[in-house]
C-alpha positions as CSV (number, residue, x, y, z in Angstrom):
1,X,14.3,36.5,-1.7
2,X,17.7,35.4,-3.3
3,X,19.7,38.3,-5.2
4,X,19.7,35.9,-8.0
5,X,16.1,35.8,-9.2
6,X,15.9,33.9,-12.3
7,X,18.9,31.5,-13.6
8,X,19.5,30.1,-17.3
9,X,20.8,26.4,-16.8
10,X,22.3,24.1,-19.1
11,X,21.5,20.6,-18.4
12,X,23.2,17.7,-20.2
13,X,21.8,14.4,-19.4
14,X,24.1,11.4,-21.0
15,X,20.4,11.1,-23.6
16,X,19.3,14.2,-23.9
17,X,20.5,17.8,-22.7
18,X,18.1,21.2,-22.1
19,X,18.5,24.9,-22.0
20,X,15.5,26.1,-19.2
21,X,14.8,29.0,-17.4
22,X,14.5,28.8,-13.6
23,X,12.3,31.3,-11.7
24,X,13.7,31.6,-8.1
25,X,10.9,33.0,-6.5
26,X,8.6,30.4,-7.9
27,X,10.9,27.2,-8.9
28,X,9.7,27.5,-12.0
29,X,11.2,25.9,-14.9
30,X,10.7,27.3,-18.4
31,X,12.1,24.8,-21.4
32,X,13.7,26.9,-23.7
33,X,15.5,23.9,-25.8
34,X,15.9,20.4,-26.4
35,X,17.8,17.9,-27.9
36,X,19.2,14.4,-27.9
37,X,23.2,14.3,-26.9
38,X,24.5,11.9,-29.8
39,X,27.5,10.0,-30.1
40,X,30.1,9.9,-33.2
41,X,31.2,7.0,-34.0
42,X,34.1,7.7,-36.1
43,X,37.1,9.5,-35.5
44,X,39.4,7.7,-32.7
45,X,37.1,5.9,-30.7
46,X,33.0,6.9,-29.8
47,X,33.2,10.1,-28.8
48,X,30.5,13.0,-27.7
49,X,29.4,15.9,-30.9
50,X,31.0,18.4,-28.3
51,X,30.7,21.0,-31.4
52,X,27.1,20.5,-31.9
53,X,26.4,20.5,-28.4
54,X,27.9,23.9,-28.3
55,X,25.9,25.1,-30.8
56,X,22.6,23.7,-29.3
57,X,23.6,25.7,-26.2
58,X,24.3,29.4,-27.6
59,X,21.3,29.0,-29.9
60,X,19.4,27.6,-26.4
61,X,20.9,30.9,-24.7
62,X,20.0,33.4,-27.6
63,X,16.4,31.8,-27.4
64,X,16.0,32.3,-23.7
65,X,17.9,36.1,-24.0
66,X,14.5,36.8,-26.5
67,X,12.1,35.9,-23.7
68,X,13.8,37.1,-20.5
69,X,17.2,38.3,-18.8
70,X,18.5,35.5,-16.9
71,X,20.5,37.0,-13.7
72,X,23.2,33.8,-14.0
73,X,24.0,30.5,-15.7
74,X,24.9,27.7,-14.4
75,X,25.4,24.1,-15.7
76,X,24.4,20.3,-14.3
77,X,25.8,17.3,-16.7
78,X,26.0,13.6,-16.2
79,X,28.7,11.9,-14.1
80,X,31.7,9.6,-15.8
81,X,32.8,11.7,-17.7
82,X,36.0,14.8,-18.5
83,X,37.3,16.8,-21.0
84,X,41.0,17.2,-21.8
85,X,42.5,20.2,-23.0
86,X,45.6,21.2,-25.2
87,X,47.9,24.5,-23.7
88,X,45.5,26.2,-26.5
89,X,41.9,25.6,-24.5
90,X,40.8,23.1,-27.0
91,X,40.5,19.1,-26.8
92,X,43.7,17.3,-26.4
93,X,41.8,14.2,-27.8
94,X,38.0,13.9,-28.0
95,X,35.3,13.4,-25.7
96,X,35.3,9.4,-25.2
97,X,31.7,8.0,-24.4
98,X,31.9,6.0,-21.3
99,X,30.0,3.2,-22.9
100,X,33.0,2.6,-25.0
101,X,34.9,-1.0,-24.7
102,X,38.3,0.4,-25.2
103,X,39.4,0.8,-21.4
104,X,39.0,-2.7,-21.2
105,X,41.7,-3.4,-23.4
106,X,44.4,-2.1,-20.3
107,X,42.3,-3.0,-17.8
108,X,44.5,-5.7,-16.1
109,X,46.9,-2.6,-15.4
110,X,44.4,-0.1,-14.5
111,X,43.5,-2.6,-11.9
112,X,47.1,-2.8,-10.4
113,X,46.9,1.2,-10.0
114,X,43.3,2.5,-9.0
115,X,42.9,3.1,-5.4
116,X,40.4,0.4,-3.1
117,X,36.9,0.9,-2.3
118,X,38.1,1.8,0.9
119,X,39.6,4.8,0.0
120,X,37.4,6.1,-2.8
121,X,34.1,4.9,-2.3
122,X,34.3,4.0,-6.2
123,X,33.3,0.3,-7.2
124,X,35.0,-1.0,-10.4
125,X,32.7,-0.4,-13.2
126,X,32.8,-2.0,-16.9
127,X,34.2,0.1,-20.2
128,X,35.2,3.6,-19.1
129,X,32.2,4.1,-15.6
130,X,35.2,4.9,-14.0
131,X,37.2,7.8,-15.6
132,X,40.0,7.1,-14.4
133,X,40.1,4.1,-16.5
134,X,39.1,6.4,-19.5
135,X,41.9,8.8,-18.8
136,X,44.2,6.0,-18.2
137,X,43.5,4.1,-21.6
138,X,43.6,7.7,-23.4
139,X,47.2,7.8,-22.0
140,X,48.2,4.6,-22.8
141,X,46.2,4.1,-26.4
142,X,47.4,7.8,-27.1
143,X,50.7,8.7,-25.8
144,X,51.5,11.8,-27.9
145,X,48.1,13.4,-27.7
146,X,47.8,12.9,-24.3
147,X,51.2,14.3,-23.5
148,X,49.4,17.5,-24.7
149,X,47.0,17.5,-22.1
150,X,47.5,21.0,-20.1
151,X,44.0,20.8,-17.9
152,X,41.7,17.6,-17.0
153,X,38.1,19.4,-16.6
154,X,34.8,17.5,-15.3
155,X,32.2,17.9,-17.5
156,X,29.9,20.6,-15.7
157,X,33.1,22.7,-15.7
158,X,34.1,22.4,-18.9
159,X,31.0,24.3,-20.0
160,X,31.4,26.8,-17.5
161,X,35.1,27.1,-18.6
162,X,33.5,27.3,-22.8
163,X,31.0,30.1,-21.4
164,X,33.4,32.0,-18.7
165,X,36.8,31.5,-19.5
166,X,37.6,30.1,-15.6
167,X,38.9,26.8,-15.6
168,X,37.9,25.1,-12.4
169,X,37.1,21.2,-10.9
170,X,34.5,20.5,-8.1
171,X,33.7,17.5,-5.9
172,X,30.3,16.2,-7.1
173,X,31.7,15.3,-10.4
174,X,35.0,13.9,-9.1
175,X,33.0,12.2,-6.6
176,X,31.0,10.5,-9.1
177,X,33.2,6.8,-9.5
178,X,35.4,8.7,-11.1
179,X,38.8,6.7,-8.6
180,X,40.0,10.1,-8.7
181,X,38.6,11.6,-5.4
182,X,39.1,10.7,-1.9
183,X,35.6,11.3,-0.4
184,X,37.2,11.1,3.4
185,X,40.0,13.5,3.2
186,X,38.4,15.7,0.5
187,X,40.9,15.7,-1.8
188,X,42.2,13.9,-4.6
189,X,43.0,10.1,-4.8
190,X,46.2,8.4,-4.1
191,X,46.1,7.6,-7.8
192,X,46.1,10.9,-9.2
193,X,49.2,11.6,-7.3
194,X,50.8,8.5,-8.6
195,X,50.0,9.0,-12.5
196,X,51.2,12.6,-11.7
197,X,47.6,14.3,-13.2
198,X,47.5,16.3,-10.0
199,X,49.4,19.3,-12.1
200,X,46.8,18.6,-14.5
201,X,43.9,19.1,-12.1
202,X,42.3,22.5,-12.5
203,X,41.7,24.7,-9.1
204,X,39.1,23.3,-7.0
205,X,36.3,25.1,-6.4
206,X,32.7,24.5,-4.7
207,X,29.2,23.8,-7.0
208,X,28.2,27.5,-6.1
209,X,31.1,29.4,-6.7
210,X,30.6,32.3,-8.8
211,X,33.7,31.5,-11.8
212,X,33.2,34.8,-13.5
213,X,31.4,36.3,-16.4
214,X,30.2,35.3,-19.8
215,X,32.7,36.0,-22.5
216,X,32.4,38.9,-24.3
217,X,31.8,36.9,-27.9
218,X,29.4,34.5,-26.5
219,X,27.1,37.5,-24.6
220,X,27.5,39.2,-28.1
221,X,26.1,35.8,-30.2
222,X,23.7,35.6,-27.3
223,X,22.2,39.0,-26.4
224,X,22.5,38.3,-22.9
225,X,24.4,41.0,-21.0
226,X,28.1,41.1,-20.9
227,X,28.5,40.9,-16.6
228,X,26.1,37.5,-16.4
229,X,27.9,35.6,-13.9
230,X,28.6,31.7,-14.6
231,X,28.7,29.6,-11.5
232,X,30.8,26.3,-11.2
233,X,27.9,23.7,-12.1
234,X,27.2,20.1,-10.2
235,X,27.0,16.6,-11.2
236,X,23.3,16.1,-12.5
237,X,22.1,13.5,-9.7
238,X,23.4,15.6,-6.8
239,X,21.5,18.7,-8.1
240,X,18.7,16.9,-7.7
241,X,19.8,16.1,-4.1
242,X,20.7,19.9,-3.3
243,X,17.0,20.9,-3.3
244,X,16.1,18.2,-0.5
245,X,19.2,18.6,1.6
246,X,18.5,22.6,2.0
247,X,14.6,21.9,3.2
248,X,14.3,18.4,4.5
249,X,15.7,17.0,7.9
250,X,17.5,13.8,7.7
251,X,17.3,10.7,7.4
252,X,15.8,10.6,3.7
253,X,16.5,9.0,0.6
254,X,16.1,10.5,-3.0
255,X,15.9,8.4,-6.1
256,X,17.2,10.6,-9.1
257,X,15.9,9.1,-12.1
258,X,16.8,9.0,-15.7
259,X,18.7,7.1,-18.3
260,X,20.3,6.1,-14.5
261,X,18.4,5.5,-11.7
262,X,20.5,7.0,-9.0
263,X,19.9,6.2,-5.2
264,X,21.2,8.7,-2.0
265,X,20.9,8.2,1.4
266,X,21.4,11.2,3.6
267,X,21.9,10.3,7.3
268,X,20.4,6.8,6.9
269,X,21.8,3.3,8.9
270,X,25.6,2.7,8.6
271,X,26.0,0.0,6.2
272,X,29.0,-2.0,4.5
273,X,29.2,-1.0,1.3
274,X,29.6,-3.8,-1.5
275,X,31.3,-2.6,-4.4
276,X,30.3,-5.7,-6.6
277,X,26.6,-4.5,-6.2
278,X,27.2,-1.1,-7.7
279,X,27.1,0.9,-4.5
280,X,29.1,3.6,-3.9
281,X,30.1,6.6,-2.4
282,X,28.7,10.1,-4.1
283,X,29.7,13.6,-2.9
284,X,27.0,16.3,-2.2
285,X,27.4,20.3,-2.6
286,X,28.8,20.2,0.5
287,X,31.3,18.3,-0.3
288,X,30.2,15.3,1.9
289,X,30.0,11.4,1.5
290,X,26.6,10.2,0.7
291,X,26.2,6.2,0.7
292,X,24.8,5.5,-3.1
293,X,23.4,2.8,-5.4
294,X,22.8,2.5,-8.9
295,X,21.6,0.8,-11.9
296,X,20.5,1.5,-15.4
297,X,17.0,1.6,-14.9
298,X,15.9,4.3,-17.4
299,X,17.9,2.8,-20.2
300,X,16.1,-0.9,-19.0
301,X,12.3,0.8,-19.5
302,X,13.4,2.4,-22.7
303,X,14.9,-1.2,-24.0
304,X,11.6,-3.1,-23.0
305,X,8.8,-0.3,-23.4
306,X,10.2,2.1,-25.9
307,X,8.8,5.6,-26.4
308,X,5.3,4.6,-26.4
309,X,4.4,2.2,-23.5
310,X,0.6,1.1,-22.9
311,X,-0.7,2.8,-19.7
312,X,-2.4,-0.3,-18.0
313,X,-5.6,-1.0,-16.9
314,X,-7.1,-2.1,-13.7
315,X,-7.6,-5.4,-14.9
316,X,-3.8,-5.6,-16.8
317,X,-2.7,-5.1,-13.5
318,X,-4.3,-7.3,-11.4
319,X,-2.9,-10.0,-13.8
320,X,0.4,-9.1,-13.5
321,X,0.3,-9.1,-10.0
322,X,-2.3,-12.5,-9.5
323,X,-0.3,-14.6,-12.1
324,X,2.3,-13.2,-10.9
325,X,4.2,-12.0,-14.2
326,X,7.7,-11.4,-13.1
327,X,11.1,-9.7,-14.6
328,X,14.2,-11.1,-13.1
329,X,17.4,-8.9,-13.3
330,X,19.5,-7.9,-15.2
331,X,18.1,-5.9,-18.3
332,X,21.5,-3.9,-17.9
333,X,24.3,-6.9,-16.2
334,X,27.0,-4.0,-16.6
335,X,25.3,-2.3,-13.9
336,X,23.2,-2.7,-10.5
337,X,22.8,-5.0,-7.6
338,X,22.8,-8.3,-9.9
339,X,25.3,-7.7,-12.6
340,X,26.5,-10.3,-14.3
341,X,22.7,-12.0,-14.1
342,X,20.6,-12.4,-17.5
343,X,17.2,-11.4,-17.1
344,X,14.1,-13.5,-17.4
345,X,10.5,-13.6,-18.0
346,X,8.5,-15.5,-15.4
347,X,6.5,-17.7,-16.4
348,X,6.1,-16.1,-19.8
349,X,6.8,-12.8,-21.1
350,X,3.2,-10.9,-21.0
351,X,0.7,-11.0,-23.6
352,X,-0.5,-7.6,-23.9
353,X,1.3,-4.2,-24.1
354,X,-0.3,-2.7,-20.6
355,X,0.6,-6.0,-18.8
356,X,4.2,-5.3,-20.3
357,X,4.2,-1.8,-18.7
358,X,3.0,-2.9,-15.0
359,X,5.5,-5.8,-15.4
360,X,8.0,-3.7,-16.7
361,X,7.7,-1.0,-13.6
362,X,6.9,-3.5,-11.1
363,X,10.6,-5.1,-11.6
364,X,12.1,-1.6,-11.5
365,X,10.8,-1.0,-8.7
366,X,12.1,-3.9,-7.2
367,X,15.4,-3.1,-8.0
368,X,15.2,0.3,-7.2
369,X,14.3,-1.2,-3.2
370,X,17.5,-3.2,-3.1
371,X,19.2,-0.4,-4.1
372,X,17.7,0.9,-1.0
373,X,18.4,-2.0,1.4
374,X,21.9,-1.8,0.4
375,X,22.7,1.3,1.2
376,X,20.7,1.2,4.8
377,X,18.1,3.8,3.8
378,X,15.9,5.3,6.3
379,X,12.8,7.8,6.3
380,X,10.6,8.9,3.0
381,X,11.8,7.9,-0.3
382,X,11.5,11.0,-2.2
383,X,11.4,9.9,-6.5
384,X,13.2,12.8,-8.8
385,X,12.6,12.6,-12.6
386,X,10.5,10.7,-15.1
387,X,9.9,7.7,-13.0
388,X,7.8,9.8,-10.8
389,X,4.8,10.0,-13.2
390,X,4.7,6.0,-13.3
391,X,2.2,4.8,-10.9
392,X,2.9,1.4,-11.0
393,X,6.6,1.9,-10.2
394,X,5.7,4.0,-7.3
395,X,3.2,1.8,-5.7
396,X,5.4,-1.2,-6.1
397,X,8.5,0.6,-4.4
398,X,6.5,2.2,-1.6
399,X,5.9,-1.8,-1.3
400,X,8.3,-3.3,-2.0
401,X,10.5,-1.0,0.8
402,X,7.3,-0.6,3.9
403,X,8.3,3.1,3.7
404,X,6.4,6.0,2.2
405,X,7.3,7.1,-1.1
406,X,7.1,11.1,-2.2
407,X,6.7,12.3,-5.7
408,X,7.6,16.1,-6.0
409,X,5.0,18.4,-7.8
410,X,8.0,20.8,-9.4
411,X,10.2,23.0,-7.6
412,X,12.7,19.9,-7.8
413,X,15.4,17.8,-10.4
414,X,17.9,18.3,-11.7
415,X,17.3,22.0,-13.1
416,X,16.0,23.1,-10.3
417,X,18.5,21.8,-7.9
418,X,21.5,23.7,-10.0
419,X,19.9,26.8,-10.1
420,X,19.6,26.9,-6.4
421,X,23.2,27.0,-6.0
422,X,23.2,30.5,-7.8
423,X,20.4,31.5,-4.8
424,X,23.4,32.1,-2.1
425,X,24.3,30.4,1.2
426,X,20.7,31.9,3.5
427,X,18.3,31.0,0.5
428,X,15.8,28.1,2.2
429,X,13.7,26.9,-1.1
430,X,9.8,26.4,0.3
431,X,8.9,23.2,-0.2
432,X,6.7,22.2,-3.4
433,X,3.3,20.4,-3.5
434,X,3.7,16.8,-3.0
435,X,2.0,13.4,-3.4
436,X,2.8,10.9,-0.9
437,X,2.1,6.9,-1.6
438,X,2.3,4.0,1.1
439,X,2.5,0.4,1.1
440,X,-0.1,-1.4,0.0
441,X,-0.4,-4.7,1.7
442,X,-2.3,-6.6,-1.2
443,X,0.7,-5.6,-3.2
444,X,3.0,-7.7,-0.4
445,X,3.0,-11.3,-2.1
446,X,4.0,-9.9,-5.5
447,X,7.3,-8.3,-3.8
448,X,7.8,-11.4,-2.0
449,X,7.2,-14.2,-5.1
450,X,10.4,-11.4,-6.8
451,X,12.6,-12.0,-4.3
452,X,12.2,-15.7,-3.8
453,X,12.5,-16.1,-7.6
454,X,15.8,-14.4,-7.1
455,X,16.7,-16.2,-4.3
């Protein structure tokens, strides 16, 4: 049994964030808060409502402190993104939303700057993806702000740093196609060196490092108790890797889904890379390389289906599949394995709200097993997130690949994953009921008509 038996974690997903309590001894997660992570639109440029944010979390904490005494905290937020801060601890300028077209405007020097593929593992990726690119238009857009900048903090950490104090970087974040992490020497890129931000780079420490303890004013506004340790915090997609790379044996594959759908291959088939297919190199808590590949698949469902899609029938999907009704990529062309490609309904778009939803998962599920073949994945598929509950999607991928698919009852994601790095080093989680799907060969000629209209 860990010494750390139950965890508050902060999770802040680039759509929505969450304050949950996890239960060590039963990977138990307890939502204490929601809420949707807007965007302002004013000010400077598009830009994340840090303050409310803020105010969601310590209202979050205070609402879990009424309930329970958490034993740490620890935070897991979405990739592509930093924080800058003034001398003073505050933002330098504010939070820019990766989505954001103003990197592109000094794109053409960016490029003659960032480090290769080679060295990073980081593709080139459109607005501000890469965060380099962010920091680099900040400079350049914002020369007298930025000169201000005392300390460049990834996201996880700067909430660790609002709650703690500690300022502190770690590899999952900067190995998130950030250009700003070498994923083969461990260290920081040649870039970083070269735009002199190495000074501006905050200690390095590891995802389970134990920063220090809850400020005085925020345990007071809280109620939680004054010695609360705060740990470092991960990148949201490898938390949901850490659970699996504690319990399972290579090689597997996890697919961490979300407003991303996020695909890692631990000690799969040594593959070439291609940048201009979004694959990448991610780091783990251990501060390895893990072969990756990506594409916007959650905000694709929500663009096509919405908030209330039609389960399907029986019938709904036998259409889909004996017509065949097929959705060509991309939904998303700024990300994924065919960007630049416009999307298309084959040979019509359907005609009734459940043939819409088996279409719909069918062709993100047929992305999700190029992402796969990419990135020479081997083993079970193991599905993290929302995308686990759809049916459809899994039966088409477990297809679509010829490899067995596994959907995790709990004790797995994102939460859970980041509240096992407050567990300690000799903490082996048990693992959780599963379900486990496998190909279905009547489902074969629908996979194969996808590809051909592709090809």
């Amino acid at each position: 049994m860990p010494k750390v038996r139950t965890v508050a974690v902060i999770d802040v997903g680039k759509s929505n964030a969450k304050v949950a309590l996890v239960d060590l001894s039963t990977l138990e997660e307890t939502v204490v808060a929601r809420t949707a992570n807007s965007v302002v639109n004013s000010d400077l440029y598009p830009h994340f409502d840090i303050d409310r944010l803020w105010t969601f979390m310590v209202d979050g904490l205070a609402e879990l402190g009424r309930r329970a005494t958490p034993d740490a905290i620890v935070v897991t937020a979405h990739g592509g993104s930093g924080v800058l801060l003034s001398a003073d601890g505050n933002l330098a300028l504010p939070m820019l939303d990766y989505e954001h077209s103003g990197p592109e405007t000094t794109a053409a020097d960016y490029e003659l700057l960032r480090p290769s593929f080679e060295e990073t593992g980081s593709p080139r990726l459109p607005g501000g993806l890469n965060l380099g690119a962010q920091l680099f238009w900040q400079s350049q857009a914002f020369p007298q702000a930025f000169q201000r900048v005392e300390t460049i903090l990834m996201y996880p950490q700067y909430w660790a740093f609002r709650l703690c104090g500690v300022a502190a970087d770690e590899a999952t974040s900067l190995g998130a196609h950030t250009d700003l992490w070498d994923p083969h020497k461990r260290d920081f890129s040649s870039m970083v060196d070269r735009l002199g931000w190495r000074q501006k780079m905050a200690p390095m420490c590891k995802a389970s490092d134990r920063l220090g303890r809850l400020l005085p004013e925020i345990a007071e506004k809280t109620g939680l108790a004054a010695d609360t340790p705060v740990y470092c915090g991960i990148h949201d997609s490898n938390a949901s890797l850490y659970p699996h790379l504690l319990a399972r044996k290579a090689p597997f594959t996890v697919v961490s889904t979300g407003t991303w759908v996020i695909v890692m291959s631990v000690g799969g088939e040594r593959q070439v890379l291609d940048p201009k297919r979004d694959t990448l190199i991610n780091v783990n808590a251990f501060c390895d390389p893990v072969p990756s590949s990506r594409f916007m698949g959650g905000r694709e469902f929500s663009l096509l289906i919405g908030d209330h899609g039609a389960e399907p029938s029986k019938a709904e999907i036998e259409t889909v599949l004996k017509t065949p009704v097929l959705l060509t990529p991309s939904v998303d062309q700024g990300s994924g394995p065919f960007q630049h490609r416009a999307s298309e309904w084959l040979p019509a778009e359907p005609s009734s709200p459940g043939e819409r939803f088996a279409a719909v998962s069918f062709y993100l599920a047929m992305m999700t097993a190029t992402c796969l073949d990419l990135i020479g994945s081997q083993g079970d598929t193991i599905v993290e997130g929302p995308f686990g509950q759809n049916a459809c999607f899994i039966r088409m991928l477990a297809t679509a690949s010829g490899r067995r698919v596994v959907v995790s009852k709990g004790s797995t994601g994102t939460s859970i994953g980041a509240a096992l790095l407050c567990a300690g080093a000799d903490f082996k989680p048990e693992g959780g009921p599963e379900t486990a799907v496998v190909p279905e060969p009547e489902w074969l000629t629908y996979a194969a008509r996808w590809r051909q209209a592709l090809a």
